[in-house]
SEMAR-372263 format. One record per residue (C-alpha): x, y, z; residue in one letter. Coordinates in nm, 2 decimals. Last residue first. Layout:
REM residues N
[r [X Y Z] A];
...
***
This chain:
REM residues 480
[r [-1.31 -3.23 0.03] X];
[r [-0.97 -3.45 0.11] X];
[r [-0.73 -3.17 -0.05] X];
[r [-0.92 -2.82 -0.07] X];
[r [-1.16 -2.70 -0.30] X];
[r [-1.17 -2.52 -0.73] X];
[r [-0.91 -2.73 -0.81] X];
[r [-0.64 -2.49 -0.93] X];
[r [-0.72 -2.22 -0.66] X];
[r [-0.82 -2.42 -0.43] X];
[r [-0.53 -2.67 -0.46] X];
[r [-0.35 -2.41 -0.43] X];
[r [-0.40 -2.28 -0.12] X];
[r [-0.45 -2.61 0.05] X];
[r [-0.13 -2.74 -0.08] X];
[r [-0.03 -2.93 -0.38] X];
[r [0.34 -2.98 -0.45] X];
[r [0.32 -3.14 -0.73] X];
[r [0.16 -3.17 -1.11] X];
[r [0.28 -3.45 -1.32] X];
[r [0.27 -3.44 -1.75] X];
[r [0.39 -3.72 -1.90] X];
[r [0.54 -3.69 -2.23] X];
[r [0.61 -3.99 -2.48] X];
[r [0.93 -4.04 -2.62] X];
[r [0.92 -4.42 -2.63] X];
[r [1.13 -4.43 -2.35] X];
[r [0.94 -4.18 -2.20] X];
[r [1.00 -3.81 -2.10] X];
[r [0.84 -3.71 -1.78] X];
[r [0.71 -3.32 -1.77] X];
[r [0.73 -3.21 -1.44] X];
[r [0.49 -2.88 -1.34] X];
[r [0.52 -2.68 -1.04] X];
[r [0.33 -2.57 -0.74] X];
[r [0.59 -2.37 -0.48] X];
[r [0.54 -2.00 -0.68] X];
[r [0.15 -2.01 -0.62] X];
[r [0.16 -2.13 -0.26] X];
[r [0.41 -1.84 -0.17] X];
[r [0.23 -1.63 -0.38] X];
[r [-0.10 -1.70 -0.13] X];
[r [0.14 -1.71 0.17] X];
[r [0.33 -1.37 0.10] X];
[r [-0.03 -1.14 -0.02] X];
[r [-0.16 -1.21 0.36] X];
[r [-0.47 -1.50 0.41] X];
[r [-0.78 -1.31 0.57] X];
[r [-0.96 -1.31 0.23] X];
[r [-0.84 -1.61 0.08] X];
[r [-1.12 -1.82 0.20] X];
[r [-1.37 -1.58 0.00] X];
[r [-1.18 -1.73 -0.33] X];
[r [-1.29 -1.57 -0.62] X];
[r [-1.23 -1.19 -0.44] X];
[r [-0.94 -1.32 -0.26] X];
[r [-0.80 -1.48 -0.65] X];
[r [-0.88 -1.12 -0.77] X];
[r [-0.69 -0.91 -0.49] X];
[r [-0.40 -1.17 -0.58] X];
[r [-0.39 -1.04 -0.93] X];
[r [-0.48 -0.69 -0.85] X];
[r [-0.16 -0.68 -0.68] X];
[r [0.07 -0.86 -0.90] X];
[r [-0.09 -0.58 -1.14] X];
[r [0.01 -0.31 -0.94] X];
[r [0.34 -0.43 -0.91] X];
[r [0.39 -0.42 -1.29] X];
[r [0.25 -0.08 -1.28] X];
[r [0.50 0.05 -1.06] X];
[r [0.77 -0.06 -1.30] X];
[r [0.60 0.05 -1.58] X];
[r [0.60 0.40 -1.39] X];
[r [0.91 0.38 -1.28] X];
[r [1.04 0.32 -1.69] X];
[r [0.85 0.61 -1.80] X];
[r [1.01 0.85 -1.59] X];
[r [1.35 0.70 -1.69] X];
[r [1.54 0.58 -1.36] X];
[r [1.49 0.24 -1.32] X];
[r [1.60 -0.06 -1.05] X];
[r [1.28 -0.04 -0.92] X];
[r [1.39 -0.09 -0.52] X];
[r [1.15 -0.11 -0.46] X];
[r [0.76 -0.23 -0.54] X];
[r [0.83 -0.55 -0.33] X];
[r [0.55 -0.73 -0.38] X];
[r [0.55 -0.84 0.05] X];
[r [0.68 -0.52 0.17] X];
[r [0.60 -0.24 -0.07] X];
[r [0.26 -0.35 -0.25] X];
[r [0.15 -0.57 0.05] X];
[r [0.18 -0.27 0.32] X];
[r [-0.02 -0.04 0.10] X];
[r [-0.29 -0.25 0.02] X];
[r [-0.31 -0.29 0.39] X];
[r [-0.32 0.05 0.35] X];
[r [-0.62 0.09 0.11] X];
[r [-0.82 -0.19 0.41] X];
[r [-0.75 0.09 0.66] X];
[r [-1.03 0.27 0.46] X];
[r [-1.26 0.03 0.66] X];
[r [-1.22 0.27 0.95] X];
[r [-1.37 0.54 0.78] X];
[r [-1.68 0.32 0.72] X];
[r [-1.76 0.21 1.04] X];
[r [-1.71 0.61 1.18] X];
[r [-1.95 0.70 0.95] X];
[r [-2.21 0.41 0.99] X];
[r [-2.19 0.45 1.37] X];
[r [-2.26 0.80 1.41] X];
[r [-2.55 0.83 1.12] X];
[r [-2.46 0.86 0.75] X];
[r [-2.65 1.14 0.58] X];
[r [-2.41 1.22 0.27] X];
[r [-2.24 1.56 0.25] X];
[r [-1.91 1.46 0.49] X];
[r [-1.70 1.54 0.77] X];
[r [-1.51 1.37 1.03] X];
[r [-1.38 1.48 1.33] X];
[r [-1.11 1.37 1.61] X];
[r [-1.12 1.37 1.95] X];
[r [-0.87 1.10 2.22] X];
[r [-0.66 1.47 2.29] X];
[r [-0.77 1.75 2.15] X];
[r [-0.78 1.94 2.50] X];
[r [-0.40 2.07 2.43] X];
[r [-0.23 1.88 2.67] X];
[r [0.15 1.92 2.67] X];
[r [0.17 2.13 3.03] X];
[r [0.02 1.85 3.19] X];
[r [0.28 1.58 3.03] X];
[r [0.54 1.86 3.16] X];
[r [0.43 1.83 3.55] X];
[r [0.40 1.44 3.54] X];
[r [0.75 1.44 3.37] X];
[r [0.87 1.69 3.67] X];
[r [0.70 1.46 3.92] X];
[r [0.83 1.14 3.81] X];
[r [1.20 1.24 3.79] X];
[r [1.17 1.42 4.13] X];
[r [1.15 1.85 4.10] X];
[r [1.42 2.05 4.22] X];
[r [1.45 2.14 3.90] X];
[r [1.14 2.20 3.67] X];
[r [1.25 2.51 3.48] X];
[r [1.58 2.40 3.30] X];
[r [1.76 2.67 3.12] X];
[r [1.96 2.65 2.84] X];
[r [2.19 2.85 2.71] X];
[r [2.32 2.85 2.37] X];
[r [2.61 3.07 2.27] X];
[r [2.68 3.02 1.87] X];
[r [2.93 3.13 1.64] X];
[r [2.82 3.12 1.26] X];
[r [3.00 3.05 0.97] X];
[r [3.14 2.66 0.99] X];
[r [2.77 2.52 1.06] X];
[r [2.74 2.24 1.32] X];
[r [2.53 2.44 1.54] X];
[r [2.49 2.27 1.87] X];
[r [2.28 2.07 2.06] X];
[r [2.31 1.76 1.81] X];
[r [2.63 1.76 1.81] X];
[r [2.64 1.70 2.21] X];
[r [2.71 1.93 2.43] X];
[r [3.10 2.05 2.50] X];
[r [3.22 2.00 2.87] X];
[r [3.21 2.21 3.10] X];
[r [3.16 1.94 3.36] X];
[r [2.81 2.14 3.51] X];
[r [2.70 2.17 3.17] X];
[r [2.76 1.81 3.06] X];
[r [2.52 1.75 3.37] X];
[r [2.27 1.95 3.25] X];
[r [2.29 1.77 2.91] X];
[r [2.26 1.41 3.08] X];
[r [1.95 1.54 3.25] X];
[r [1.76 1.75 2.97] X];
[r [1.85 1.38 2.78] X];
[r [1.71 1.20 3.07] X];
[r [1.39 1.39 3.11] X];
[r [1.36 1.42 2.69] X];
[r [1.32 1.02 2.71] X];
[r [1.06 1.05 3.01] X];
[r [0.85 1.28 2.80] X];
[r [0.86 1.05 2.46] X];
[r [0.76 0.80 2.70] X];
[r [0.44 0.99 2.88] X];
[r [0.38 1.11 2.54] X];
[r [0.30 0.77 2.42] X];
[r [0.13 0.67 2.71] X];
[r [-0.09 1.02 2.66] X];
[r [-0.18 0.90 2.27] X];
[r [-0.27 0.58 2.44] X];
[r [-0.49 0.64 2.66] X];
[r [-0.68 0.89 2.42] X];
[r [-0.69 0.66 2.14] X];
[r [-0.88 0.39 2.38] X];
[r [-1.13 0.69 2.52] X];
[r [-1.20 0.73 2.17] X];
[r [-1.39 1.09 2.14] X];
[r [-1.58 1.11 1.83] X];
[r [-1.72 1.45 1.66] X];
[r [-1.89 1.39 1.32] X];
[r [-1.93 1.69 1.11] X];
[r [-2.27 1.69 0.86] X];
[r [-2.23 1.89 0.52] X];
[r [-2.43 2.12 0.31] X];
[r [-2.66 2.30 0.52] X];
[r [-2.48 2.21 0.85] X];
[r [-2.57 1.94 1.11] X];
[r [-2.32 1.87 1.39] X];
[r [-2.35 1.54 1.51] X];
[r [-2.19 1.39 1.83] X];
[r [-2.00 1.10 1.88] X];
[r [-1.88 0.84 2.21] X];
[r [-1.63 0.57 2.18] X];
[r [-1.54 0.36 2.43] X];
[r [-1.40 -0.01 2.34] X];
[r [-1.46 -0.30 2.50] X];
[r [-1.71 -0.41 2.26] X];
[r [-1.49 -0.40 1.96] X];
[r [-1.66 -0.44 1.65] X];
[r [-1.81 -0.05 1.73] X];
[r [-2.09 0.08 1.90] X];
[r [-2.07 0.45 1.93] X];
[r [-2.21 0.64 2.26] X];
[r [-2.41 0.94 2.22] X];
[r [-2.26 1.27 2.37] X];
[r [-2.43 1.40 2.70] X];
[r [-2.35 1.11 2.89] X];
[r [-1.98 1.10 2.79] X];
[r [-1.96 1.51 2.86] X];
[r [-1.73 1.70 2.65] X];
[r [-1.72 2.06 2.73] X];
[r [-1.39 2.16 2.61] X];
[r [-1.45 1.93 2.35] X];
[r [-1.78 2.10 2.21] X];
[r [-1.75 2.48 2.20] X];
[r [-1.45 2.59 2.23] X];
[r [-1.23 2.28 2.08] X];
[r [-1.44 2.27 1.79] X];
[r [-1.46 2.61 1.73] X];
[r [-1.05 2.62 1.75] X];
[r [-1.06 2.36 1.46] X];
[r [-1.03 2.00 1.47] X];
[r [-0.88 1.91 1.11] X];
[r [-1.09 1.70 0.91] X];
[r [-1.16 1.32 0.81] X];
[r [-1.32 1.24 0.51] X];
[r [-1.69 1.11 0.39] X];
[r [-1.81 1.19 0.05] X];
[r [-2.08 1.23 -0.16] X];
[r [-2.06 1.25 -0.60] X];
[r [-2.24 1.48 -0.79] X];
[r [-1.91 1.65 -1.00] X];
[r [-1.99 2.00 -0.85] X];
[r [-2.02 1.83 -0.49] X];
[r [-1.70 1.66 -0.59] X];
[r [-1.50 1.95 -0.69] X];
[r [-1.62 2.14 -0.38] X];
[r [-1.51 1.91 -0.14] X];
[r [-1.16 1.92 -0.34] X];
[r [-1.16 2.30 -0.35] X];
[r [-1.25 2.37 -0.03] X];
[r [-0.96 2.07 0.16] X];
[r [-0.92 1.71 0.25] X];
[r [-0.66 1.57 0.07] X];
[r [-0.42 1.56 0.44] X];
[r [-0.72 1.48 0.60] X];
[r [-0.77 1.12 0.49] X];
[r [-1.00 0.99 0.24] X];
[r [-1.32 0.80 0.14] X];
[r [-1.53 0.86 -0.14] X];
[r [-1.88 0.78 -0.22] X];
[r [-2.06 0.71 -0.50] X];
[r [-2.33 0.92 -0.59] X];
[r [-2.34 0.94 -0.96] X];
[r [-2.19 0.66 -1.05] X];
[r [-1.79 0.60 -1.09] X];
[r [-1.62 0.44 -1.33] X];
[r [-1.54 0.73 -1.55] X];
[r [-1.41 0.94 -1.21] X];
[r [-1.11 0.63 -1.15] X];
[r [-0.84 0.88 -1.34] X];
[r [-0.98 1.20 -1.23] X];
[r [-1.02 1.12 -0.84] X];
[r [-0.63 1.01 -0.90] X];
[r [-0.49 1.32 -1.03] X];
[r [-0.76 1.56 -0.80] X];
[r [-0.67 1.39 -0.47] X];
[r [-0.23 1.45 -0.61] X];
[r [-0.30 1.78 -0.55] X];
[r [-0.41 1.78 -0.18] X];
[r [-0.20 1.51 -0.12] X];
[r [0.10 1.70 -0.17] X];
[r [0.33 1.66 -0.49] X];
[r [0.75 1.64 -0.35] X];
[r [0.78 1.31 -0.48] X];
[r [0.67 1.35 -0.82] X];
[r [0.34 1.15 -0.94] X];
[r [0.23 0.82 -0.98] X];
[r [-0.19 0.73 -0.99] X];
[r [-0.34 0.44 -0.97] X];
[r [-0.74 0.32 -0.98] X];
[r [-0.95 -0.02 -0.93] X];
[r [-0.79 -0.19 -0.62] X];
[r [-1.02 -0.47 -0.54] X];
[r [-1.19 -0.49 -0.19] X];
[r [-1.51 -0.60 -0.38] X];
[r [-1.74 -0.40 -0.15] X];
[r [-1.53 -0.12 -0.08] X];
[r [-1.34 -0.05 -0.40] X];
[r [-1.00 0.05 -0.37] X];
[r [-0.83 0.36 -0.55] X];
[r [-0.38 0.39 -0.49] X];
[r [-0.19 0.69 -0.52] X];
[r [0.13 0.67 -0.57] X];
[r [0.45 0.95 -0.47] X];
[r [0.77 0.95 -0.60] X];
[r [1.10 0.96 -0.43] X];
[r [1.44 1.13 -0.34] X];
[r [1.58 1.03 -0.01] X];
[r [1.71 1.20 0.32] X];
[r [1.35 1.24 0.43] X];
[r [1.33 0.89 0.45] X];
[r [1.04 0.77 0.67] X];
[r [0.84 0.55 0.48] X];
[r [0.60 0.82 0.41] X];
[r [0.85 1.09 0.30] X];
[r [0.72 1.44 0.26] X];
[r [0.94 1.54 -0.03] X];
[r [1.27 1.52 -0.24] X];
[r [1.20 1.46 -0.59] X];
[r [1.22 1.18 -0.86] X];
[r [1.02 1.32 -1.15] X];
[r [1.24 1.59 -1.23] X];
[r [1.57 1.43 -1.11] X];
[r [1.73 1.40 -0.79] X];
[r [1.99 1.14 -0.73] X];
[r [1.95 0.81 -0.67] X];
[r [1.84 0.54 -0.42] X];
[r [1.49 0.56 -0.39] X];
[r [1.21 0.65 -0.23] X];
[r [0.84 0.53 -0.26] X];
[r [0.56 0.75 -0.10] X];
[r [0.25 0.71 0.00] X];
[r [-0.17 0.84 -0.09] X];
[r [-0.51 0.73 0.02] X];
[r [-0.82 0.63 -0.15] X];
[r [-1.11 0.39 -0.07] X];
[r [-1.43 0.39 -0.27] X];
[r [-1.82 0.37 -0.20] X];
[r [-2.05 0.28 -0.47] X];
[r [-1.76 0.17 -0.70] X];
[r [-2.00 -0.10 -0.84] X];
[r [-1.77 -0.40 -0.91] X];
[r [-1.98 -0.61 -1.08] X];
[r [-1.70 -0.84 -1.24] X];
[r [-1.77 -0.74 -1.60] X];
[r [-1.87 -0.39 -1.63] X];
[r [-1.73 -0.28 -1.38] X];
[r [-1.41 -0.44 -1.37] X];
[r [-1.35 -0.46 -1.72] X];
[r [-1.39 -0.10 -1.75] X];
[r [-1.16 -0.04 -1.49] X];
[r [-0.90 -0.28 -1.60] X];
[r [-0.92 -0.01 -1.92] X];
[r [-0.88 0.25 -1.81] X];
[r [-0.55 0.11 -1.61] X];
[r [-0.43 0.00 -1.96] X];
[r [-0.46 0.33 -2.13] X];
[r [-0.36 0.56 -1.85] X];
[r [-0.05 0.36 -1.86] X];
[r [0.04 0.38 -2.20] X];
[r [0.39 0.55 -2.14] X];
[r [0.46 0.34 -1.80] X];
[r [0.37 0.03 -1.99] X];
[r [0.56 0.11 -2.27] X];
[r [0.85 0.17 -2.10] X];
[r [0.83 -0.14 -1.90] X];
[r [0.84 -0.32 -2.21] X];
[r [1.16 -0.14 -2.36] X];
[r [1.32 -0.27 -2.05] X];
[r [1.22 -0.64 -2.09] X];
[r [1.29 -0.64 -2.44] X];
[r [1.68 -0.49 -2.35] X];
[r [1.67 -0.84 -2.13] X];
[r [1.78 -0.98 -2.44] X];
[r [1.54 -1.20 -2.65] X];
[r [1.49 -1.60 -2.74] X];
[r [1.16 -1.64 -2.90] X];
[r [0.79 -1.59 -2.71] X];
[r [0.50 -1.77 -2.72] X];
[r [0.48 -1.77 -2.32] X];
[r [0.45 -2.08 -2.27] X];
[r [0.71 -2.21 -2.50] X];
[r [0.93 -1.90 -2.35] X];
[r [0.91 -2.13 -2.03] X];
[r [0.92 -2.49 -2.17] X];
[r [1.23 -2.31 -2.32] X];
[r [1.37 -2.24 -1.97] X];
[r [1.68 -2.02 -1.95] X];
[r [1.49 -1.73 -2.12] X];
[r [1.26 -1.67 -1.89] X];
[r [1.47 -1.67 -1.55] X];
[r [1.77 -1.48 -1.73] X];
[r [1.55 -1.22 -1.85] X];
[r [1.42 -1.15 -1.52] X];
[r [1.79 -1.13 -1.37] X];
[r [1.86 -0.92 -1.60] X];
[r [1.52 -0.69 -1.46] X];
[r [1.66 -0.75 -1.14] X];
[r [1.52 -0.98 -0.82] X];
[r [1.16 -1.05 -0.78] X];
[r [1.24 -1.43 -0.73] X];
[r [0.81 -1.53 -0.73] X];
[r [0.56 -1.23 -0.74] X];
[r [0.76 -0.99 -0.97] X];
[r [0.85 -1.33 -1.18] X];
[r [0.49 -1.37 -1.28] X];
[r [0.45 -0.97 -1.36] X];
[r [0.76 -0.96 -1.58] X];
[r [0.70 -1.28 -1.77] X];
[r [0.30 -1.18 -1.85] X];
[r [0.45 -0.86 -1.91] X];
[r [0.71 -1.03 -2.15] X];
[r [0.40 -1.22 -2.31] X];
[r [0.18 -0.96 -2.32] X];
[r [0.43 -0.79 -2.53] X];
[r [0.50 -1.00 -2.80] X];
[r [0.83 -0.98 -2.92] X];
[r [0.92 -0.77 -3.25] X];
[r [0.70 -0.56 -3.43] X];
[r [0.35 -0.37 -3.37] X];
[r [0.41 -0.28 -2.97] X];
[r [0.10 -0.13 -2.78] X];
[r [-0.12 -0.38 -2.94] X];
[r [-0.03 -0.65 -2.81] X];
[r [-0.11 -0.50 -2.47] X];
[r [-0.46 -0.46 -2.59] X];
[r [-0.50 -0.80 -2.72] X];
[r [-0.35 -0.94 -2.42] X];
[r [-0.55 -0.79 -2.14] X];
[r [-0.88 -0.90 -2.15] X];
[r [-0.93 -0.94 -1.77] X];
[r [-1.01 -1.33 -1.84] X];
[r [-0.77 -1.35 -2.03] X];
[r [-0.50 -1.15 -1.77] X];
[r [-0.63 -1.35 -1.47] X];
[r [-0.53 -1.72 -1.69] X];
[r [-0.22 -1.62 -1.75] X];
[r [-0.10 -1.45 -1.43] X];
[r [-0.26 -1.80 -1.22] X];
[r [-0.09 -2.02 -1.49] X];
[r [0.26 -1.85 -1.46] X];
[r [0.23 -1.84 -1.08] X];
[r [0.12 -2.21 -1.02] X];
[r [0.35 -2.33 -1.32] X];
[r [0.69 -2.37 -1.19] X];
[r [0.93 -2.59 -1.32] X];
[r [1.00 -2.93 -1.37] X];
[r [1.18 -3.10 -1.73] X];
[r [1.29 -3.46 -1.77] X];
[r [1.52 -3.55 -1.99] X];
[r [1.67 -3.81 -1.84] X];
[r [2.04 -3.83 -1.66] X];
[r [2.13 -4.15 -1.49] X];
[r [2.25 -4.15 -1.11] X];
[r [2.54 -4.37 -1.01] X];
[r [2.61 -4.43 -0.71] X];
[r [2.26 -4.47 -0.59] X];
[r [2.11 -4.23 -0.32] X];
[r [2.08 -4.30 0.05] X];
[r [1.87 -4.09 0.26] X];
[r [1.97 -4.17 0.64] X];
[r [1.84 -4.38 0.87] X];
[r [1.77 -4.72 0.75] X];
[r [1.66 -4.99 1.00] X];
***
């Protein structure tokens, strides 16, 4: 019985040719039917075509997603590649250039995928999804990369920050905005309200966090004839007059997808807005077990630094003021000693609570009851799923540019990966619990061999068919 692989000893050359077609086709086919050659055509009047190199940039953005040279490489070492594409042998300064062009025309093109959109795929924009993050990077400061409020947790970075729009109903994202990274969310609301505003109808609705909540951007919207539904800040009126008093049976209780979840709400009806009050009994259990281990991790540090004390030794840097022109004397004192571990952390997690623990308040101008409001602030996590995909599965960084116009082509590119797989999920309900890496996963492994005859004659063979693909190509799955 044979075992192992064997292979002849001599293998003949042919002239075969495979490579991979899933992503190339799926890019392809998306941008027609979004219209999107002629118009990037005609952003650049001489030399290469530029829907071609986007079409290049945005197909090898969901497959290697390496450099730009390496880009150029993966095109041009293929001619059945650049045949595809209708495009002549260039250096990868094309591919640069075209990224510049994006980011200068970007207003342009994303006007113009909403247009499509609406018009064209029925995508209503009755209620939309917006939220706000940051993407750093590995460079010095300039004036469009900036230190700022840092998202992913790099304060030590320079970055910008995007905005991304998402349509409720279609779940496509439909609007993106790039600014500096030190622009607040209040500011950058108005930037990308503005850019998705000549889709909207009157009426739709928009959903958002607190940070972009604020007067003047509730009032731009009520001036503009549009509803929408944010979360807020618990104020001290809150506090006084309704938490402090909260009472499950005397606040109405919430049914959410979760049925072992308690929520209870209360409505507070105002002239021009209603504010939703929710206590989560599940947010509240775990926002005091967080605190409970934060609290036990300062324990042992007040610990281990009392006990430096007593050795007279130096504290830790961290204690101390590492600046070279001042002299310090700290003291510290520690006011639960001669307490046990358990019962000085249980004494300082009372100490911490403020009353606004497991509450927090939503507002808006449109008459949604308990349930519908707090249903539809919770589909906003849908944005940052967006979110997740965009930086950890497309890979929006690092960018590997540094010209203002250069990011933003380079953002853009990502953008479109993303819409791309957002439009196979919207053509493909199946696809709609499947994450961004196993649907361009599928895409990248199917791939086209062209057999070369004796006679010269070319045989084309698809492979590597899976259910993903299959659908996608096929319009079902193998063995339906």
């Amino acid at each position: 019985m044979q075992t192992t692989l064997k292979t002849p000893d001599h293998i003949k050359p042919n002239q075969n040719k495979t490579f991979p077609i899933g992503t190339l086709q799926t890019v392809t086919t998306i941008f027609e039917d979004l219209h999107l050659p002629p118009l990037l055509d005609g952003l650049k009047h001489c030399g290469h075509r530029l829907s071609g190199l986007v079409t290049g940039l945005v197909s090898y953005k969901m497959t290697e997603d390496l450099s730009v040279s390496r880009c150029h490489q993966w095109m041009t070492s293929n001619p059945l590649l650049l045949d595809y594409l209708h495009l002549a042998s260039f250096e990868d300064d094309a591919l640069y250039r075209a990224l510049a062009i994006l980011g200068e025309h970007k207003h342009q093109i994303l006007r113009h995928l909403l247009q499509v959109l609406t018009e064209e795929y029925d995508v209503g924009l009755d209620m939309v999804f917006m939220d706000w993050t940051t993407v750093y990077f590995e460079a010095k400061p300039s004036e469009y990369i900036k230190y700022g409020y840092s998202r992913d947790h790099r304060p030590d970075r320079p970055q910008v920050t995007i905005g991304l729009a998402q349509d409720q109903h279609s779940q496509l994202p439909v609007g993106l905005s790039i600014q500096p990274g030190n622009i607040n969310d209040q500011t950058h609301f108005k930037i990308t309200y503005q850019q998705i505003k000549p889709g909207l109808r009157t009426g739709s609705v928009l959903v958002f966090d607190a940070g972009a909540t604020g007067a003047p951007n509730l009032d731009l919207l009520v001036a503009d004839k549009m509803k929408y539904l944010s979360r807020m800040k618990l104020n001290t009126s809150d506090i006084t007059h309704h938490l402090r008093t909260f009472n499950k049976e005397a606040w109405t209780q919430v049914m959410t997808k979760n049925q072992d979840e308690q929520v209870y709400g209360k409505m507070l009806v105002f002239p021009s807005r209603t504010k939703y009050l929710f206590f989560s009994q599940t947010l509240y259990d775990d926002t005091l077990s967080n605190r409970r281990r934060r609290l036990e991790q300062e324990y042992d540090d007040a610990l281990n630094l009392w006990k430096t004390i007593q050795e007279k030794k130096t504290p830790r840097k961290k204690y101390r003021s590492s600046n070279h022109f001042l002299q310090t004397h700290l003291s510290y004192t520690f006011p639960l000693t001669g307490l046990t571990r358990q019962q000085a952390i249980e004494r300082a997690l009372q100490l911490s609570i403020t009353g606004k623990e497991g509450f927090f308040a939503l507002v808006s101008n449109k008459d949604f009851s308990l349930h519908e409001a707090l249903q539809y602030y919770r589909e906003k996590d849908s944005v940052e799923k967006l979110f997740n995909s965009i930086k950890n599965e497309l890979h929006v960084r690092p960018t590997r540019c540094w010209t203002q116009e250069a990011i933003d082509g380079s953002i853009l590119v990502v953008f479109l990966a993303q819409l791309l797989v957002s439009m196979l999920r919207y053509q493909h309900t199946t696809l709609r619990k499947i994450s961004t890496k196993f649907i361009v996963q599928s895409l990248s492994n199917f791939a086209l061999t062209i057999i070369v005859g004796k006679n010269g004659l070319k045989n084309r063979v698809f492979s590597n068919f899976d259910w993903i693909n299959t659908m996608i190509f096929c319009g079902n799955t193998p063995g339906s």
